[in-house]
C-alpha positions in Angstrom: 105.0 103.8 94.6 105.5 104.9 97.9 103.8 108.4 97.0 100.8 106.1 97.6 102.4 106.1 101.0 102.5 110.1 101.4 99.1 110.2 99.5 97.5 108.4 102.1 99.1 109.7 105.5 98.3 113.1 104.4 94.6 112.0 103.7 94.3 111.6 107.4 94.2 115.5 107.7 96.8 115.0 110.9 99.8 114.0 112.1 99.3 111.4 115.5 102.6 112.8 117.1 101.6 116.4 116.3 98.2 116.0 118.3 99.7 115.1 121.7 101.8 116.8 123.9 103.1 114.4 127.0 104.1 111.3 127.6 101.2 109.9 128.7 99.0 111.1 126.1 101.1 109.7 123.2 101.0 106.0 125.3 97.2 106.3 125.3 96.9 106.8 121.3 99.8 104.1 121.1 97.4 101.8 122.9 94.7 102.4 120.8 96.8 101.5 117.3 97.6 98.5 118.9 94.0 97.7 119.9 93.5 97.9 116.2 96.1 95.8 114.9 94.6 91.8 114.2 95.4 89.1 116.4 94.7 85.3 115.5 92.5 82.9 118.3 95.6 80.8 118.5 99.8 81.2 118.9 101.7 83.2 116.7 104.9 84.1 115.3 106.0 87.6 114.1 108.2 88.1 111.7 109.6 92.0 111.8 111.9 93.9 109.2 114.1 97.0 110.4 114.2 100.7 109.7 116.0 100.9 106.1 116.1 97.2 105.2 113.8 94.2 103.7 112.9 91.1 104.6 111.8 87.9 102.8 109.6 85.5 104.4 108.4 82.1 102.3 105.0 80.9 104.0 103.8 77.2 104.3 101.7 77.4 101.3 105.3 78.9 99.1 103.7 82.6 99.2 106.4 85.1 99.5 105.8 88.0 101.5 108.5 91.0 100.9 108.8 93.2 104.0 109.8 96.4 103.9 111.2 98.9 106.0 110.2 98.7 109.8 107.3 96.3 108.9 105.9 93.5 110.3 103.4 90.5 109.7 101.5 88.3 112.3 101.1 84.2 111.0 99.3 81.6 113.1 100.9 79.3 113.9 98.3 76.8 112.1 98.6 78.8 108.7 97.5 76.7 105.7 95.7 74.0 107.8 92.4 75.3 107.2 92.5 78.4 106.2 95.4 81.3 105.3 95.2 84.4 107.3 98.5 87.0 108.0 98.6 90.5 109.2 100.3 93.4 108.6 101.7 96.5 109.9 104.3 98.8 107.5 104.1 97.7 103.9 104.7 94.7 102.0 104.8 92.9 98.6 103.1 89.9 98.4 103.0 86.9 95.9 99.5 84.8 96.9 100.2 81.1 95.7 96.9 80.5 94.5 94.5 78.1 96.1 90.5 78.6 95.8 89.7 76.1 98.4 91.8 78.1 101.1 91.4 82.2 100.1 94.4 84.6 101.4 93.5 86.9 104.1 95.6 89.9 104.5 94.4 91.8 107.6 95.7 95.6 108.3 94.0 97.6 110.8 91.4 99.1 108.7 91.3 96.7 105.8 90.7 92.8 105.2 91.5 91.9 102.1 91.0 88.7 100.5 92.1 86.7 97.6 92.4 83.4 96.3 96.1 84.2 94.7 97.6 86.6 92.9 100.7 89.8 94.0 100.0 92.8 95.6 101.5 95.8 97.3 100.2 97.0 100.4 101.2 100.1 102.5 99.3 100.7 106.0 101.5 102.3 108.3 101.0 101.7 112.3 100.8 106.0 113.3 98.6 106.7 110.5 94.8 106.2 109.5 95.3 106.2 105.8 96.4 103.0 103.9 96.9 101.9 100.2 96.3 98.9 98.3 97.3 98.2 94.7 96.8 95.0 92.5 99.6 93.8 90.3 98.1 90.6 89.6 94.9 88.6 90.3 91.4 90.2 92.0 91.2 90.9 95.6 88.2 92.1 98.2 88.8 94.8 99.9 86.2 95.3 103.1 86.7 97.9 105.7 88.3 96.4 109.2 85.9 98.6 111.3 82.3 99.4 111.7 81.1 101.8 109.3 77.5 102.9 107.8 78.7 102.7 104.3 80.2 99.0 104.4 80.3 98.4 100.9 83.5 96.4 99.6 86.0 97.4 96.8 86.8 94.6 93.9 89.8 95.2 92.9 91.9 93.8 89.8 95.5 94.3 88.2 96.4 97.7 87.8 93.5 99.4 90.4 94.3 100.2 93.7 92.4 101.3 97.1 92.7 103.9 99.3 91.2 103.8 102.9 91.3 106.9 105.8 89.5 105.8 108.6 89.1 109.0 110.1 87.0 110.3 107.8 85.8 106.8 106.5 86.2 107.2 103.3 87.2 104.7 101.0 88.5 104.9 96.9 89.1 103.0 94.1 91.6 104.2 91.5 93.9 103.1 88.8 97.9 103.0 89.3 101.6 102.6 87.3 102.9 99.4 88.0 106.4 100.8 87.4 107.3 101.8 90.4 106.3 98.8 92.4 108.5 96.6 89.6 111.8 98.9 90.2 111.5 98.5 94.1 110.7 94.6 93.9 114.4 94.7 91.7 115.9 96.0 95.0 118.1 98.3 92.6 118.2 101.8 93.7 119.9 103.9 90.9 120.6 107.5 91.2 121.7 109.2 87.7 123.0 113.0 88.2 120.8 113.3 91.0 120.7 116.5 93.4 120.5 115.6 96.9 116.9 117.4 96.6 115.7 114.4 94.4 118.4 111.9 96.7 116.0 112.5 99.5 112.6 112.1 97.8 114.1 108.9 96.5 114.7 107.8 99.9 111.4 108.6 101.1 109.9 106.6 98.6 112.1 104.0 98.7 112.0 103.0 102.1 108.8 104.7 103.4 110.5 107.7 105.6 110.3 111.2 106.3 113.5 112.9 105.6 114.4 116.4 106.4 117.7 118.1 104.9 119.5 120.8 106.7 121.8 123.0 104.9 123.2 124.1 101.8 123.8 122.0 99.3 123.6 123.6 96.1 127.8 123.3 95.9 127.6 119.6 95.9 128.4 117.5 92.9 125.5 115.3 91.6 124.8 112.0 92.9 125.1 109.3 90.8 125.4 105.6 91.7 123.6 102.2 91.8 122.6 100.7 94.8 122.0 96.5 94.3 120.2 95.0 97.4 121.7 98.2 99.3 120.1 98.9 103.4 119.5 102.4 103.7 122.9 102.2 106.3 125.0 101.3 103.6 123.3 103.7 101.2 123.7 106.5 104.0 127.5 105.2 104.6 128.5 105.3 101.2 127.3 109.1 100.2 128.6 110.5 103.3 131.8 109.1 102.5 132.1 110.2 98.8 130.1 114.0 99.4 130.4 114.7 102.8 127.0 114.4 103.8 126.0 113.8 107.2 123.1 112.4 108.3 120.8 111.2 112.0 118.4 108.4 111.5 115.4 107.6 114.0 112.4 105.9 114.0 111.1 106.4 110.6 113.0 110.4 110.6 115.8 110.7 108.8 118.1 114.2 108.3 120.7 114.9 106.1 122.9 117.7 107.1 126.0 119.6 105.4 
C-alpha cells in the first residue's frame, strides 16, 4: 500500500530538502506548501496524529477517518450543516457515510475529491508534489486542486486508484490490490522469519517513513513477531530489546544501527 506512497514521491523527480541549502530557503518552500494546503471560510479544528502512530476520528455525519502517521485533517467547524468538506495532509483511511444530498469533499493540496459515500485510502504527503488515491468502495471524482491546461477529472471506482505530480502535471488512473490496504486497516503488523532488510521496508510501508540501516546485520537472528495495535515506539522498543538493535527516529527519518 504505502509503495503507492514511494511511487508517488519519487514521481516528483526531487527531493524538496535536497533542493535547498539554508535556513531561509527551506522556510520559503515551507511557506509555499502551506499556501497550498485548504483552508475553510469559517473556524476550524485540526485533528493531528504523530510520527509512528494512528488516530481515529468519528465525524458528525458517523464517517470515520483513520489517521496515519504524522497526518492531519482540517473540519469546519459547521461540518454536515450544509455541506461536508475535510482536508488532509499525510494519509488516511476513510469510511464516507453515504448521503447524496450532502457529497464528501476531501481536499489535499493538489486534489479535490468528491463522493457521496463510500472508503478510500489516500496518501498526499506535505514535502512532496506526488499523491495517491485508491477506491476500496464506492465512486469518487478526482479534479486537480490547481490550475492546469489539461483539467480533465478522473472517475474513479473500487479497485482503481489515481496518481497526481503536480510538478509535472500529470495525472493517472490505474488499477490496485486491495490487500495491502485491508492488512494495515487490521492494525496487525506481523513479521514471520523476517531479516531486518525486509523489517525496514515493512516499516516504511507501514507507517509512511524513510528508514536507513547502518551496519551489519547479516549475524542477526530473524525477526519474527506480531505486532497488534503496536506504535512504531513500541515496535522500535521491543526489537531493540530482543536483537540489539538500535535505532534514531526524526521527523519522518528513521535509522536502525548495529
Amino acid at each position: 500500500m504505502f509503495s503507492k506512497f514511494f511511487t508517488a514521491f519519487l514521481l516528483t523527480g526531487f527531493v524538496v530538502a535536497s533542493c535547498h541549502n539554508t535556513h531561509k530557503e527551506k522556510e520559503e518552500d515551507k511557506s509555499k506548501l502551506e499556501e497550498k494546503e485548504w483552508k475553510p471560510a469559517g473556524s476550524l479544528k485540526n485533528y493531528k496524529c504523530v510520527l509512528g502512530a494512528r488516530k481515529i476520528i468519528t465525524l458528525p455525519d458517523g464517517t470515520t477517518v483513520t489517521l496515519g502517521s504524522s497526518s492531519t485533517i482540517t473540519v469546519p467547524d459547521d461540518f454536515n450543516k450544509l455541506s461536508r468538506e475535510i482536508g488532509l495532509i499525510g494519509n488516511a483511511l476513510i469510511e464516507v457515510v453515504k448521503d447524496s444530498s450532502k457529497p464528501f469533499i476531501i481536499h489535499t493540496r493538489h486534489l479535490q475529491n468528491t463522493t457521496t459515500g463510500g472508503t478510500y485510502w489516500i496518501i498526499a504527503p506535505a514535502s512532496s508534489e506526488g499523491e495517491t488515491v485508491e477506491v476500496v468502495s464506492g465512486t469518487l471524482h478526482a479534479n486537480k486542486a490547481y490550475p492546469s491546461q489539461f483539467n480533465e477529472p478522473e472517475i474513479l471506482k473500487a479497485g482503481e486508484m489515481v496518481m497526481i505530480n503536480h510538478t509535472i502535471d500529470l495525472m493517472e488512473k490505474e488499477t490496485f490490490d486491495t490487500t495491502e490496504i485491508n492488512k494495515w486497516k487490521s492494525n496487525v503488523l506481523v513479521f514471520n522469519n523476517a531479516t531486518v532488510s525486509e523489517f525496514a521496508k515493512e516499516l516504511e510501508n507501514w507507517f509512511g517513513i524513510s528508514v536507513t540501516l547502518n551496519g551489519d546485520f547479516s549475524k542477526l537472528p530473524p525477526i519474527t513477531y506480531t505486532f497488534t495495535q503496536a506504535t512504531l515506539q513500541q515496535i522500535l522498543e521491543t526489537i531493540n530489546k530482543s536483537h540489539n538493535i538500535k535505532y534514531s527516529l526524526e521527523e519522518e527519518s528513521l535509522v536502525l544501527k548495529k
